[in-house]
N, C-alpha and C positions, 0 to 999 in steps of 0.2 A: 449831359454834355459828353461827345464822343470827340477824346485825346487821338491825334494822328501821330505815331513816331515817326523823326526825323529820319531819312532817308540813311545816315551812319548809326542809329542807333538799330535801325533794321539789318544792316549789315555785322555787326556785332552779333545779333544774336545767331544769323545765319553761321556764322564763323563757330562759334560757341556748340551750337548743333553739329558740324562737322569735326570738330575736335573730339568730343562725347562720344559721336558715334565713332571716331579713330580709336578711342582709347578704351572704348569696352572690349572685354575679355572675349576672348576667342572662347569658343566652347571648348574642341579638344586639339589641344596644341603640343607637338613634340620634336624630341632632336634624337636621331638617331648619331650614336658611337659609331669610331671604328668602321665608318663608312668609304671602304675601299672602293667597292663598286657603281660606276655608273648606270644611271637609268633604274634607281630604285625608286618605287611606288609603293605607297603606303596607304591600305583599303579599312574601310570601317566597314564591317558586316551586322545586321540584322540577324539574328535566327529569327523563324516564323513561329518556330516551333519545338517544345525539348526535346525531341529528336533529330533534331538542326544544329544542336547546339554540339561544339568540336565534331563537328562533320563535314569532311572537304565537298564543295562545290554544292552543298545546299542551301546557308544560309542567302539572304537578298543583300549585295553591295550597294548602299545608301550613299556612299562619299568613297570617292579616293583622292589624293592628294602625292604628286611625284616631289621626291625630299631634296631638296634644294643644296648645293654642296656645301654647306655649312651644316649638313644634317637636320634642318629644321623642315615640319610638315603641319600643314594646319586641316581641320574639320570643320566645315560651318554646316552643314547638309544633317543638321540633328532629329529624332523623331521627337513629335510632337505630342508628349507623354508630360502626365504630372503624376505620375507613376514609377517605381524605377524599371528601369530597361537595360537589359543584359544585350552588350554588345559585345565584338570579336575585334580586334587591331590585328592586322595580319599586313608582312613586310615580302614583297616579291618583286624581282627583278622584271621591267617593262619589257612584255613581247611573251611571258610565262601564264597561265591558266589566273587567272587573278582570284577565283575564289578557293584556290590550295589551300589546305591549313595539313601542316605537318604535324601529325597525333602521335607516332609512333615512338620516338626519343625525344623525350623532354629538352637534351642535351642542346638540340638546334631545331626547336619547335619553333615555327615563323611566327606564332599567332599566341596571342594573348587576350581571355574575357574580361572586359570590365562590368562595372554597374554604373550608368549614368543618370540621373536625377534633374537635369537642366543646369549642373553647375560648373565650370572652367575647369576643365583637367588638364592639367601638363605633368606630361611623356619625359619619360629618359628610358634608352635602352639602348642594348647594343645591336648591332645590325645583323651580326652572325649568329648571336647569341641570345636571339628576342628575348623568348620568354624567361630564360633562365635570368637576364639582365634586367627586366621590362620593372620600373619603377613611376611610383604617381605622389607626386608634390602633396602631400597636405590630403593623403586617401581619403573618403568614408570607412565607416567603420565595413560595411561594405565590402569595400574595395581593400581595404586590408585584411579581412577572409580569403578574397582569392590571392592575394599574394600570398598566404599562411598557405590556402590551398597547394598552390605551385610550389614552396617549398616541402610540404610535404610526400607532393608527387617526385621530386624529382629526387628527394632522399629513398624514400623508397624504391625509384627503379634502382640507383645507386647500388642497394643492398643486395636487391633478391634478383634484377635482371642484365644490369648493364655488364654486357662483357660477358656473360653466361653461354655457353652454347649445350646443347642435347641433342643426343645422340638420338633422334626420332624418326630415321628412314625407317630403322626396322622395329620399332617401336619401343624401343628398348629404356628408354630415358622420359617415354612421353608423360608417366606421372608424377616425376621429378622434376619436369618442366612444367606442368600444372601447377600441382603445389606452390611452387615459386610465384607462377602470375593469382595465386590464390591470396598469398601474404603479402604481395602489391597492394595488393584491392582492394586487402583488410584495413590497411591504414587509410586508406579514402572512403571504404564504407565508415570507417569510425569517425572521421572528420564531418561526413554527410550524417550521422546519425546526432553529432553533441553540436550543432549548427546551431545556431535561433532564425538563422537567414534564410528566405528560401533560396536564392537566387545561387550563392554560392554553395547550397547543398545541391541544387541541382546539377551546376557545372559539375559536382565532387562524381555524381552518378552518372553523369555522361564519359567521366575520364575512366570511371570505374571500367566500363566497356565502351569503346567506340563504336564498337558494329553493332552496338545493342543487342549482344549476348548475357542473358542473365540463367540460365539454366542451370547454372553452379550455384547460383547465389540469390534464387528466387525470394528468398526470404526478406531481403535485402531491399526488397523493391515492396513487398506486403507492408511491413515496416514504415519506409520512408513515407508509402500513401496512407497510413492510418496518420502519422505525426503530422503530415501535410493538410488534409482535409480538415484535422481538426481548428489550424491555425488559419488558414487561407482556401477556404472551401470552394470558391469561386476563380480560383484562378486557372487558366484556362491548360498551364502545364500541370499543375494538381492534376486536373480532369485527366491530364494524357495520359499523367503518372497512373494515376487509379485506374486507369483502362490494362496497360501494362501490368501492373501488379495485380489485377485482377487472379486471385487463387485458381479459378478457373482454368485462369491458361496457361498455369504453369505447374513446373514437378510437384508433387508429392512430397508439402512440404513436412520440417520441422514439428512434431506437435500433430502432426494429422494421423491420425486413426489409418492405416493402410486399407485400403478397399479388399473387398473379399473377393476374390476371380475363380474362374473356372483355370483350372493351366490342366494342358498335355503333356502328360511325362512321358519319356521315352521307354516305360514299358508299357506304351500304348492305353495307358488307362487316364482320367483325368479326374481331378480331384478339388476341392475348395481349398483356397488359401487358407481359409484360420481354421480349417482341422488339420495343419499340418505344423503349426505354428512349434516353439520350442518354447518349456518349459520355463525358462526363463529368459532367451534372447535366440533371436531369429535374423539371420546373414540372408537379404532375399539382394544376389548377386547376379547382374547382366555382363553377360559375358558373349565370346564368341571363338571359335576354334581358327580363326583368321587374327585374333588381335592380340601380337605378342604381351603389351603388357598384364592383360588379362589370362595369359596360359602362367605367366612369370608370379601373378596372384595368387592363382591355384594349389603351385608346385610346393612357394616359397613360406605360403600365407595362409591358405584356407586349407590346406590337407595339416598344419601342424598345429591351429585350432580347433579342427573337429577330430584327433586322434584324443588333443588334449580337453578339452573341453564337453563332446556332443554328450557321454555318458551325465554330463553333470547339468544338462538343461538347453545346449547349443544345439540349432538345426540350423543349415544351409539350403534354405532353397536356390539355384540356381537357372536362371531363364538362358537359350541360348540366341541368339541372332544367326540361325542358321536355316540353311535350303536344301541341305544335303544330311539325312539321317546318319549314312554310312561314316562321314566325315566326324561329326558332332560325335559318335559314339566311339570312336578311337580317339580325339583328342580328350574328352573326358576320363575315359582307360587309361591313357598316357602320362593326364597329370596325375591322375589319383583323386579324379573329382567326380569320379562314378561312385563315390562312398556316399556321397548327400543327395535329395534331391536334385533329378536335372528335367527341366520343362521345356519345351518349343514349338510353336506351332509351324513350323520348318516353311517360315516365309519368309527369310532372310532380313535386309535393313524396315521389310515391310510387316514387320512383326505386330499385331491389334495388341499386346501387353503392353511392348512401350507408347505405344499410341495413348490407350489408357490413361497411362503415368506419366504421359507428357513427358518422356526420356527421347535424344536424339544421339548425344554422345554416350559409348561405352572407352571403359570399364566406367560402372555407376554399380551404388550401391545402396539401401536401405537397413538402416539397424532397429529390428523392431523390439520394443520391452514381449515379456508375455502376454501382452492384451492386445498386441497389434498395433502400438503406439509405434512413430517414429521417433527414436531418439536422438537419432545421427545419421549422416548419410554422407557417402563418395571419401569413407576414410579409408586410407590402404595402409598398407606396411605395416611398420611399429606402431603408426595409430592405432589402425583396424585392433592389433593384436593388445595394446595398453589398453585399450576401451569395452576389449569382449572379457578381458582379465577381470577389471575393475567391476563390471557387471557381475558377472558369474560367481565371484566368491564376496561382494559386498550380503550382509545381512540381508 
């Protein structure tokens, strides 16, 4: 027997459906603070890719939403994952580049990553102040990695960048400014190395470098893809990561046995790297008669090591970046660094040694043990000089 409902009991349930579906949860729902300005729009971005990820005007804009003057903005336009998915909230004034993300100062960074899984997030943030403000109701654990994240980034510039200036027209401060964005990184490389997540270890490695510079810090990237492939072997930023950290394409790391080359010295003769090697530690130093910090090296650095040290096991080999014989042979003269090896095949930035070693930026350095091991590399000043001490007179 087939029961007909009553025309009000049909009505009911119609009603009943429409209340349910009123009252189901917005996917991603927030209220911006402190919303002085009109015509602010508030964009959910997609990366495609980890190299998309904190990079203005790459990620794919999946939803935007203009914030209403009570500061409230909603997201329905979700992707369709049962997987988590790393998205970007990014906050801009309507009529401005809408896929901007401000990388540079944490202080007024517009954009903020999360990790979404198909479940209600609600926003709080301040409008000036995104990501330094940017807070999530009830996180994932997740989602509170990258809040830890952003905390950590933005204590760290605090420390070693914010408010800093260096003296680097004449190049005079430029390893002092290094250094600095060195102990930046360090704290977000250590964040991205003690992670369980992948998602927020990757953001850790994008904020590490935005331009996707890792030359300083190639190790960092070998590292991240051995711990990755082992956990998540299949996933498709893993695959990026491992292509990028690929040893191949990168310096002369940590640990690697230094390759054995032919180098041209400037008394025209040429020689093998490891019969030239030191007794017990070898300074193979890229240099150039154009880059102050690297003559500032010489003078300050490597002539009061090898007075001190070369009898007792120290060799310096030194490569130069130079095009002009006459030049390279008086600045060497100059500092007092025609006492050590000096090599160049006088091709200028187009040098086949650093090509080799995968080097672009000087001053660089390698610290090899007696066997041709790297120990250390790119340390200057009081490092360089605490490090050849501790070598040279250890047992």
């Amino acid at each position: 027997m087939r029961i007909i409902p009553h025309k009000n009991t049909l009505g009911l349930i119609l009603m009943s459906l429409v209340l349910l579906a009123c009252d189901s949860p917005v996917p991603i729902s927030g209220k911006l603070k402190g919303n002085n300005k009109n015509n602010l729009k508030v964009y959910l971005i997609q990366p495609g890719s980890l190299q998309e990820v904190a990079a203005t005007y790459f990620g794919k804009i999946i939803d935007s939403a203009l914030v209403d003057p009570n500061g409230s903005f909603e997201f329905h336009n979700l992707p369709d994952s049962k997987e988590p998915v790393l998205l970007e909230i990014a906050v801009q004034q309507v009529g401005k580049a809408p896929g901007y993300l401000q990388t540079e100062d944490p202080e007024n960074s517009n954009y903020m990553p999360i990790v979404w899984q198909g479940e209600a997030l609600e926003i709080t943030a301040h409008a000036e102040k995104f990501q330094k403000s940017f807070t999530i109701e009830k996180a994932s654990e997740d989602n509170k990695q990258l809040l830890q994240l952003r905390d950590v980034k933005y204590e760290a510039f605090q420390t070693y960048l914010a408010g800093k200036e260096w003296n680097v027209k004449n190049g005079s401060q430029l390893l002092e400014k290094e250094h600095a964005i060195l102990q930046y990184q360090e704290k977000l490389m250590q964040f991205a190395n003690n992670s369980k997540s992948l998602l927020p270890a990757m953001v850790a490695l994008r904020w590490v470098s935005p331009e996707k510079n890792y030359e300083r810090v190639p190790e960092f990237l070998v590292n991240q893809c051995e711990k990755w492939k082992k956990e998540q072997p299949d996933h498709p930023w893993v695959k990026e990561l491992c292509h990028a950290g690929d040893p191949a394409n990168l310096p002369v790391l940590v640990g690697d046995e230094f390759s054995d080359f032919e180098l041209s010295l400037v008394t025209k003769d040429t020689v093998a790297l490891k019969n030239i090697l030191g007794e017990r530690l070898t300074i193979i130093d890229l240099w150039a008669s154009w880059c102050a910090p690297c003559r500032k090296e010489n003078r300050d650095v490597l002539v009061p090591l090898w007075n001190k040290y070369h009898d007792r096991g120290l060799q310096i080999i030194a490569y130069g970046l130079e095009s002009d014989e006459s030049i390279w042979k008086a600045a060497a003269e100059r500092d007092g660094a025609d006492k050590w090896i000096q090599a160049s095949d006088l091709q200028g930035d187009d040098a086949p040694f650093l090509k080799r070693i995968r080097i672009r930026v000087i001053p660089a350095n390698f610290i090899l043990n007696e066997k041709g091991v790297v120990i250390a590399k790119n340390l200057h000043g009081e490092a360089l000089k605490e490090l050849v001490k501790e070598q040279i007179l250890k047992e």
